[in-house]
C-alpha positions as CSV (number, residue, x, y, z in Angstrom):
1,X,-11.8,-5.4,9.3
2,X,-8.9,-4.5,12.0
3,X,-10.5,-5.0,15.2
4,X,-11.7,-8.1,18.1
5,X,-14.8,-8.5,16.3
6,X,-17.4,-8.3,13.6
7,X,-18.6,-4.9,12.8
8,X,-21.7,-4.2,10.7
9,X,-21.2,-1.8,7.5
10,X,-24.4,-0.3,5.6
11,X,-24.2,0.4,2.0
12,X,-26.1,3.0,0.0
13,X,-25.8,3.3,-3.6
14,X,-26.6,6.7,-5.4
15,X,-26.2,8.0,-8.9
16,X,-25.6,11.5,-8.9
17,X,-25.8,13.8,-12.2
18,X,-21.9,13.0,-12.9
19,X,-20.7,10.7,-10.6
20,X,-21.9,7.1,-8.6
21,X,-21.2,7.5,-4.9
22,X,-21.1,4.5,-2.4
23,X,-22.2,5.9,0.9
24,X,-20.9,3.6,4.3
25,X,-22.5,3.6,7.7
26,X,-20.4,2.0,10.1
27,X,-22.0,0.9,13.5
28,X,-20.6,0.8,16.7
29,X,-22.2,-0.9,20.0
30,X,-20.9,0.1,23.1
31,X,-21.9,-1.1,26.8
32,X,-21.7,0.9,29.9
33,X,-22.1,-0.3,33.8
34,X,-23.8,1.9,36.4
35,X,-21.1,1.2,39.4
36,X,-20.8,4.5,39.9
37,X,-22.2,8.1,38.6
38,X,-19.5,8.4,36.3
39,X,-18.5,5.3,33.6
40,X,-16.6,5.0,30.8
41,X,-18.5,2.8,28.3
42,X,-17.1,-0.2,26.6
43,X,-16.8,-1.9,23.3
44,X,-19.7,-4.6,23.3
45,X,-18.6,-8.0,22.7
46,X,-22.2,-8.9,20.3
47,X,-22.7,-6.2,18.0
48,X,-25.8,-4.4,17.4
49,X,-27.0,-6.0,13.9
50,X,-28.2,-3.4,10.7
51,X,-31.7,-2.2,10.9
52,X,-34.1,-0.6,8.3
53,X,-36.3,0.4,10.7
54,X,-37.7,-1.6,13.6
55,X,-41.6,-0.7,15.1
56,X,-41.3,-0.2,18.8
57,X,-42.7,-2.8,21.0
58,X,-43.1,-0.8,24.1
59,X,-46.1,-1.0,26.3
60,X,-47.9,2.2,25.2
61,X,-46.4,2.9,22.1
62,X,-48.4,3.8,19.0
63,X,-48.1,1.7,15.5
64,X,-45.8,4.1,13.8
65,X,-43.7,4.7,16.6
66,X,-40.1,3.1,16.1
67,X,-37.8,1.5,18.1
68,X,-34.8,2.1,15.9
69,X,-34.2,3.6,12.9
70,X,-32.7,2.7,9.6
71,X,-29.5,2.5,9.3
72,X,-29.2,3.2,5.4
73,X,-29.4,7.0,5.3
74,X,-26.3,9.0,3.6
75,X,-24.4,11.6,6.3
76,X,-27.1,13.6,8.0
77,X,-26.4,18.1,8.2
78,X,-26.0,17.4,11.9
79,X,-25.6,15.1,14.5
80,X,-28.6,13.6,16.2
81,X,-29.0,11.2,19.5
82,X,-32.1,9.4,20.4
83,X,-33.1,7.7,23.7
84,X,-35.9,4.7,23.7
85,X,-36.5,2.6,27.1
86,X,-38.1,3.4,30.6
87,X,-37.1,6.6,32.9
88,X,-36.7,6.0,36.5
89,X,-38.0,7.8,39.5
90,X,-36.2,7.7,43.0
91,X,-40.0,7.4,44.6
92,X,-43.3,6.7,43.0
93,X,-44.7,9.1,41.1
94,X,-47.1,9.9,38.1
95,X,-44.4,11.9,36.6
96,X,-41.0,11.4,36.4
97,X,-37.9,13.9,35.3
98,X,-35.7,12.9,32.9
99,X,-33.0,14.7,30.7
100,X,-29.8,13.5,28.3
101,X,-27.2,16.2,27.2
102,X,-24.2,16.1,25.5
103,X,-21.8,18.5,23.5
104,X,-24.6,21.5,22.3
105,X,-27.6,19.3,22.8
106,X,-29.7,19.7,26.0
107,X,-33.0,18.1,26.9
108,X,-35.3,17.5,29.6
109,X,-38.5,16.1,29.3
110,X,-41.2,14.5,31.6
111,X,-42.7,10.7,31.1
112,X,-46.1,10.3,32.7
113,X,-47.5,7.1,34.4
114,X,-51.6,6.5,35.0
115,X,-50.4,5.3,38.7
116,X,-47.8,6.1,40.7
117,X,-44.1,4.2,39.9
118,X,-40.9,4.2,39.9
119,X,-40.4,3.8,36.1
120,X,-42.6,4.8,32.8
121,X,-42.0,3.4,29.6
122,X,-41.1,6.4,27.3
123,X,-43.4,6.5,24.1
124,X,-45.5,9.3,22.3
125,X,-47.6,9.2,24.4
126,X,-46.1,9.4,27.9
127,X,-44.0,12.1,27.1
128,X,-44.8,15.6,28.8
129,X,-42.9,18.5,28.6
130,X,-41.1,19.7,32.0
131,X,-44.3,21.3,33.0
132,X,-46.4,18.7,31.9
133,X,-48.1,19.5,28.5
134,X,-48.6,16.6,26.3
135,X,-47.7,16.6,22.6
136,X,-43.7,16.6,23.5
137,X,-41.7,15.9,20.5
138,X,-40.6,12.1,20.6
139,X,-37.3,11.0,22.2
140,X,-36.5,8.0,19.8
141,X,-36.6,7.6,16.4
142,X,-38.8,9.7,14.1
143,X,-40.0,8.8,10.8
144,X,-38.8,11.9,8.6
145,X,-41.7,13.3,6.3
146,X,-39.4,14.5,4.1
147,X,-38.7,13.2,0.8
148,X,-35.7,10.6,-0.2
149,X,-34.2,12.4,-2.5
150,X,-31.0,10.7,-3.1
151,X,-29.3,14.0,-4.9
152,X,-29.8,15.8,-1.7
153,X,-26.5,16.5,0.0
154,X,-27.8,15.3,3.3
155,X,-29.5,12.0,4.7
156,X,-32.9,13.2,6.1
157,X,-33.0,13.5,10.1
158,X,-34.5,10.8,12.4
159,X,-34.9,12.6,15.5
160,X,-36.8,15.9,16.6
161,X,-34.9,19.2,16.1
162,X,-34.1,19.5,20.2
163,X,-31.9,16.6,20.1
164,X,-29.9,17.4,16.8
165,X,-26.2,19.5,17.7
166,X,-23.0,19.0,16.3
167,X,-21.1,15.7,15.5
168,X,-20.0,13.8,18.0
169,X,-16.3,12.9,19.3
170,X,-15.2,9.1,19.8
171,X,-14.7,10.2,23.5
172,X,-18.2,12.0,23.8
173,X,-19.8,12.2,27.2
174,X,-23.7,11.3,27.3
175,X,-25.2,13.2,30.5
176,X,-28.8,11.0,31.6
177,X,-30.9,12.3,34.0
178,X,-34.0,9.9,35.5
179,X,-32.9,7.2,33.2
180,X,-31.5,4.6,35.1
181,X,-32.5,2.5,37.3
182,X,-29.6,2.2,39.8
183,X,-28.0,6.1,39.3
184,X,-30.3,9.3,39.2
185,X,-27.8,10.9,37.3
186,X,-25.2,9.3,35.1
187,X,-22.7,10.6,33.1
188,X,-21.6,7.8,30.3
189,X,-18.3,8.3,28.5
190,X,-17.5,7.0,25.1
191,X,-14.1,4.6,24.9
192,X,-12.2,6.5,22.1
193,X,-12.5,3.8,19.6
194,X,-13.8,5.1,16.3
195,X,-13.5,3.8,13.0
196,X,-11.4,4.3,10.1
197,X,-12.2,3.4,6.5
198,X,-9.9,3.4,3.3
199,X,-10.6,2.4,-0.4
200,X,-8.3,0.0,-1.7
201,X,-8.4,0.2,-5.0
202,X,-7.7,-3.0,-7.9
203,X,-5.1,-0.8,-9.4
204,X,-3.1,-0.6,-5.8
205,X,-4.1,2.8,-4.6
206,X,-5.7,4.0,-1.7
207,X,-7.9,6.5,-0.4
208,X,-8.8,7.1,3.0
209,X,-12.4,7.8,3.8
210,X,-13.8,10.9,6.1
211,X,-16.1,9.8,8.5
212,X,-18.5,11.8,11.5
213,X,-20.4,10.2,14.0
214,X,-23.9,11.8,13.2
215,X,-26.1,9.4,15.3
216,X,-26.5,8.1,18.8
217,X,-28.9,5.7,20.0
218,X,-29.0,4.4,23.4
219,X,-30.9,2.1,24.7
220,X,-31.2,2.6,28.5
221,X,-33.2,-0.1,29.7
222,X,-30.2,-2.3,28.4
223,X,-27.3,0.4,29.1
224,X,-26.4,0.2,25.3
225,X,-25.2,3.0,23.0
226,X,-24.8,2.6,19.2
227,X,-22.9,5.3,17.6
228,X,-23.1,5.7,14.1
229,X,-20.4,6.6,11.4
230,X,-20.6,7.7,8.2
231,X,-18.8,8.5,4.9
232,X,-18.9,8.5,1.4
233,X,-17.1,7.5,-1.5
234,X,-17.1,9.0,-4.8
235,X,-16.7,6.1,-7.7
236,X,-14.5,6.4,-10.3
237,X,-16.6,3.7,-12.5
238,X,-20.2,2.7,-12.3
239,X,-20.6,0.6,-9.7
240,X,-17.6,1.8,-8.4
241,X,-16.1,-1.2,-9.5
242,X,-12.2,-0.4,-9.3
243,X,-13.1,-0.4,-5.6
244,X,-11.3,-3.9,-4.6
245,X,-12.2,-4.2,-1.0
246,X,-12.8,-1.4,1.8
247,X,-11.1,-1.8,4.9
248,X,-12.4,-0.6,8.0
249,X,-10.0,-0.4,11.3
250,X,-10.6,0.2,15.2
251,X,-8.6,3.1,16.0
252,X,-7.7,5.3,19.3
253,X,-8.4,8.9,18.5
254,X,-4.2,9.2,18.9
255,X,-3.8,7.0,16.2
256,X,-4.2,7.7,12.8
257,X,-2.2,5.2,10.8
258,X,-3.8,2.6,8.8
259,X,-2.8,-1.5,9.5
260,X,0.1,-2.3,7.0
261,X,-1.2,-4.4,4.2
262,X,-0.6,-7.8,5.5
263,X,-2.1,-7.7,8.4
264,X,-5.3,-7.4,6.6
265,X,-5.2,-11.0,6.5
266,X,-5.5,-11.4,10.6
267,X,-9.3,-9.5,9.7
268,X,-12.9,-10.5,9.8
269,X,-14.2,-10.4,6.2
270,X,-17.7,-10.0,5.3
271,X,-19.5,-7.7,3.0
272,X,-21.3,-4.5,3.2
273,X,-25.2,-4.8,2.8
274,X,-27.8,-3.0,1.4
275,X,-31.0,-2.1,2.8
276,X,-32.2,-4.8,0.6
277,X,-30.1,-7.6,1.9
278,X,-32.3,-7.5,5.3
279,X,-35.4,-8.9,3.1
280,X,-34.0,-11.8,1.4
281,X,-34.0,-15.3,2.5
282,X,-30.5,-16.4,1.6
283,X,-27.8,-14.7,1.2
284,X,-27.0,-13.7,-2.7
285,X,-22.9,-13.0,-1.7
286,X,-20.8,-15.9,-2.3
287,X,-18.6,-16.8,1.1
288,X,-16.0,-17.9,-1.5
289,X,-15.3,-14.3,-2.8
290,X,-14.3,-13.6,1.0
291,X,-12.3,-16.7,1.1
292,X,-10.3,-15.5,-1.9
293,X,-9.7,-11.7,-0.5
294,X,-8.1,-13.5,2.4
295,X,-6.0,-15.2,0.8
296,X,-4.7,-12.4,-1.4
297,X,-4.4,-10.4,1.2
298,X,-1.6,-13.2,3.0
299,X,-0.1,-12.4,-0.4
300,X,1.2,-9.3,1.4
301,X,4.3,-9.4,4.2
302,X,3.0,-9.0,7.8
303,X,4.1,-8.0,10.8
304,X,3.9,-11.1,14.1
305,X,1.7,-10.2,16.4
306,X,3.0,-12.8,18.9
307,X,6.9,-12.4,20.6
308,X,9.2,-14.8,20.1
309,X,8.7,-16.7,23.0
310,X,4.8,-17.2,22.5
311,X,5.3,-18.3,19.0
312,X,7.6,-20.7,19.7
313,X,5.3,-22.1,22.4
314,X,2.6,-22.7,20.5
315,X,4.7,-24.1,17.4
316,X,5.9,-26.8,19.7
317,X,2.6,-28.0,20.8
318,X,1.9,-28.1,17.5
319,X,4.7,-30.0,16.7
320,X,3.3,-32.9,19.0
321,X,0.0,-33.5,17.3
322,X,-1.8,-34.6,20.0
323,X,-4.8,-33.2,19.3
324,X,-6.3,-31.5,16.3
325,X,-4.9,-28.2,14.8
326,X,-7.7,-26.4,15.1
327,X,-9.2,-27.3,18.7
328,X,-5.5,-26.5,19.8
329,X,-5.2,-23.1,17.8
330,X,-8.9,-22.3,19.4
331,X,-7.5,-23.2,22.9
332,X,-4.7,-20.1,22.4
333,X,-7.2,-17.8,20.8
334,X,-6.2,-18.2,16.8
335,X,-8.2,-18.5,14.2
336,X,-6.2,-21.3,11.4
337,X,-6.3,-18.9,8.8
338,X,-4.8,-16.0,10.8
339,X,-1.9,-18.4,12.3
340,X,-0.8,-19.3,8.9
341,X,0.0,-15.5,8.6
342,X,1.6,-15.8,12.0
343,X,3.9,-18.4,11.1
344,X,4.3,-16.7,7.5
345,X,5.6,-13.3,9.1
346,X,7.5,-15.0,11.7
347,X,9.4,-17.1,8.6
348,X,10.1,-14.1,6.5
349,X,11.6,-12.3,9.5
350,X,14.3,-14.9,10.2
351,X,14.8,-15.8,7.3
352,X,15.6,-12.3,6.0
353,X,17.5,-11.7,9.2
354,X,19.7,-14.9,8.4
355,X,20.1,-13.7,4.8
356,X,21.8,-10.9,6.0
357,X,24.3,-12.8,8.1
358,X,22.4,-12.7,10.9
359,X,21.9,-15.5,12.4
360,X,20.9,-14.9,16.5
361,X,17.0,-14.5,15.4
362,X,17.2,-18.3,14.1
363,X,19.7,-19.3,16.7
364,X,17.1,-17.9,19.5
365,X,14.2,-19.7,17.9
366,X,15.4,-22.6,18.0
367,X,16.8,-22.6,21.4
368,X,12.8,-21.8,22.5
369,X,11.2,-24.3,20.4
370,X,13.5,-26.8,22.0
371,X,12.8,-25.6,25.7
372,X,9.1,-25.6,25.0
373,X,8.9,-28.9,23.0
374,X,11.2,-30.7,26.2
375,X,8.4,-28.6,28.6
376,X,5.8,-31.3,26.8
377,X,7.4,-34.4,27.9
378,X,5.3,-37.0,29.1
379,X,6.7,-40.0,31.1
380,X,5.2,-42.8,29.0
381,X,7.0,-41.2,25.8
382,X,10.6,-42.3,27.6
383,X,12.5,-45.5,25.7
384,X,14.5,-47.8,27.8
385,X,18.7,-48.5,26.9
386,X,17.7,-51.4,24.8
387,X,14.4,-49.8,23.0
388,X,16.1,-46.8,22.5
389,X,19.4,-48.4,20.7
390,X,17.3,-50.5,18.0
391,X,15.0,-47.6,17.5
392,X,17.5,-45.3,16.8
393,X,19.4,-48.0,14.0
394,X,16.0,-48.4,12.5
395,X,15.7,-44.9,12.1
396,X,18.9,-44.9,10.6
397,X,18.1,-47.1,8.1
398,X,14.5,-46.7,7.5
399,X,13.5,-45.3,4.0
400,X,10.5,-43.9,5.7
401,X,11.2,-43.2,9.4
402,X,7.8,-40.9,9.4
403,X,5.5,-44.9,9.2
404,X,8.5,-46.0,11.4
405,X,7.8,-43.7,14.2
406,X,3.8,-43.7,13.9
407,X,3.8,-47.6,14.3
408,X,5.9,-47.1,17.6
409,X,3.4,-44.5,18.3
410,X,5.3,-42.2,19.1
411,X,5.5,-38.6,17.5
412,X,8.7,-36.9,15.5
413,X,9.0,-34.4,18.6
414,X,8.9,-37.0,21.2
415,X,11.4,-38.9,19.4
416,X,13.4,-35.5,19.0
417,X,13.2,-35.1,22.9
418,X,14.3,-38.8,23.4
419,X,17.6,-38.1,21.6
420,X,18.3,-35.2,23.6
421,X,17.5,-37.0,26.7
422,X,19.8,-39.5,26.6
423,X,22.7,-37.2,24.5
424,X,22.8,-35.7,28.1
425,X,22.2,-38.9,30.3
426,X,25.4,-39.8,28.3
427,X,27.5,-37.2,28.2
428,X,27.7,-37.4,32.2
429,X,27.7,-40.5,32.9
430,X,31.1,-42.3,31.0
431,X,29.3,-46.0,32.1
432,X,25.9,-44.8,30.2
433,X,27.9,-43.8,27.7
434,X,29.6,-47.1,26.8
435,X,26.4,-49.3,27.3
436,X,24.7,-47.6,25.0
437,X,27.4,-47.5,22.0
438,X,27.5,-51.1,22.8
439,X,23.7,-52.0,22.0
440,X,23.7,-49.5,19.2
441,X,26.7,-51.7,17.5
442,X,24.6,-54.8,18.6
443,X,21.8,-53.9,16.9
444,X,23.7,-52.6,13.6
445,X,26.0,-55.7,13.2
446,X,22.3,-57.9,14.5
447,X,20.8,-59.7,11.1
448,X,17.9,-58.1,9.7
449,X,15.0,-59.2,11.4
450,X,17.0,-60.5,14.9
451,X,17.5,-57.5,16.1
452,X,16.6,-57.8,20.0
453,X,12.8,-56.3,20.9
């Protein structure tokens, strides 16, 4: 998956009269602020995990009632929104107002108290209609009476008949009324994102993957909207086994293009579950499989995400080893995996850029590696005139300079930056200069083992 984090797929298998289709929810957890009376919500960094169905555990609320509903249903007619939580009064009261609205759906309702407050938990049985009959149609989730019949051409609908309207746009705008604590009214806008989904078949090709937000569910004690997305995909095979992998991007409504095919590699990788999956114990996918689809996907050329400069940067600490690769990659955000295809597509790009006759990419490299390697310099790393001589005949001669160097402790990139140092101590100073080509023939005409310390 193409985006900052992990995003939850459902998976729902059916077996029509002629054909096996594989039906994906993808969900989507937003958070929103109440600064002001108008907010744009915003992708949630911990993502709202699948549900089949979760009881509500509201004050009040009956044994049926849910707090969420599943999230393995196919593509419902129409879209549907469903609000669970507490509304809010701006005084005490034994009934309070409340509303949400958005696109063609409109509803306002009334949540009752036994004493006066400024909040009521909404459940089945607080809820009044706007003049204050009981038996309201829930809010939240319902649990559908009908039938699951899985050669119907529509998942059955989970909330009452006022609150189901069209689809909804990635940049919907959720209208509450009396159902925040800090703003009376509150008019929540969704981000844009929405998701994009595409087969990628074993044979190579690829199919992309219509899919329509048919569900909102916001929690509004927590300021938390989920939108659901869902599509389906009609297999070819049982099983739909020339399905390879489906790959599900982050995109702004504005952009429709799909990630190029390496950069699948950069992507979180997990599998789509079944309802099913929720009940067992352990796992029954093998984290190996994922492993493997990583790796074939670096199989496939990438574009750098990083510039020039920033690659470069981090190469050279690399380069110094002074502390492990993968605390260091952490500290700048990488995962190891996803810096090999870094440093893969950053490779491929100079070195096809030099196979053309090109060589300023390389030459530009180079020139930053060395800045930012020289940046790293520590003082207790610099050698002496005399040090400096022997160590540079021993590495002359050495058959393995690599133990040479490790026993001096001192790293290949310090010993780099040494050279340079004193190739520009020496090429100003014509005294330097001679002082040191003197030691340096000292030390090569010395007798093994006399050389001076």
């Amino acid at each position: 998956m193409l985006a900052p984090l992990q995003v939850p797929v459902a998976l729902v298998r059916r077996q029509l009269e002629r054909t096996h289709r594989l039906d994906l929810s993808v969900k989507l957890t937003f958070q929103y602020d109440a600064d002001s009376d108008e907010v744009t919500a915003r992708l949630a960094e911990e993502q709202a995990a699948l549900s089949s169905g979760a009881i509500s555990e509201m004050a009040g609320a009956a044994d049926d009632e849910l707090a969420m509903a599943s999230d393995f249903r196919t593509l419902k007619e129409r879209g549907e929104i469903m609000i669970v939580g507490h509304a809010h009064g701006e005084e005490a009261s034994t009934g309070i107002a409340a509303g949400v609205a958005v696109d063609d759906i409109e509803r306002a309702f009334g949540v009752a108290s036994a004493e006066p407050a400024l909040s009521a938990a909404i459940t089945r049985a607080s809820l009044r209609s706007e003049i204050g009959e009981t038996g309201e149609a829930p809010v939240g989730p319902i649990v559908s009476d009908e039938p699951g019949d899985e050669q119907a051409p529509w998942g059955a609908p989970q909330a009452c008949e006022a609150q189901r309207g069209d689809y909804f746009s990635a940049d919907a705008t959720v209208e509450l009324a009396g159902l925040d604590q800090r703003q009376p009214a509150l008019a929540v806008t969704l981000p844009g994102i929405q998701p994009v989904l595409e087969a990628r078949r074993r044979g190579g090709s690829v199919e992309s993957l219509p899919l329509h937000c048919d569900t909102l569910w916001i929690d509004v004690d927590a300021r938390r909207i989920v939108a659901t997305w869902r599509g389906s995909y009609a297999a070819r095979r049982r099983h739909a086994r020339e399905v390879a992998c489906v790959v599900l991007s982050l995109e702004p409504p504005s952009k429709s293009d799909m990630p190029a095919p390496g950069s699948i590699a950069l992507a979180h990788y997990h599998y789509a579950l079944q309802a099913n999956d929720l009940e067992r114990r352990s796992p029954r996918y093998s984290e190996d499989r994922l492993k493997l689809a990583r790796y074939a996907a670096m199989g496939a050329a990438a574009e750098p995400a990083l510039p020039l400069e920033d690659y470069a940067r981090i190469a050279a600490e690399l380069a110094e080893q002074r502390e492990p690769r993968d605390d260091l990659l952490k500290r700048h955000e990488w995962e190891p995996d996803a810096w090999l295809v870094e440093e893969r597509a950053w490779m491929e790009r100079i070195g096809d850029q030099t196979a053309k006759g090109d060589n300023d990419l390389a030459v530009r490299f180079g020139e930053l590696f060395v800045v930012a390697q020289d940046a790293l310099a520590r003082e207790d790393e610099q050698l002496e005139l005399e040090p400096f001589a022997k160590l540079k005949v021993q590495m002359e001669s050495s058959e393995n300079p690599a133990k040479l160097l490790e026993e001096r402790e001192l790293s290949l990139a310090a010993w780099l930056r040494e050279q340079r140092r004193w190739d520009k101590q020496t090429q100003t100073d014509a005294e330097l200069r001679r002082e040191l080509k003197k030691a340096i023939a000292e030390q090569r005409t010395a007798p093994s083992g006399t050389q001076s310390p």
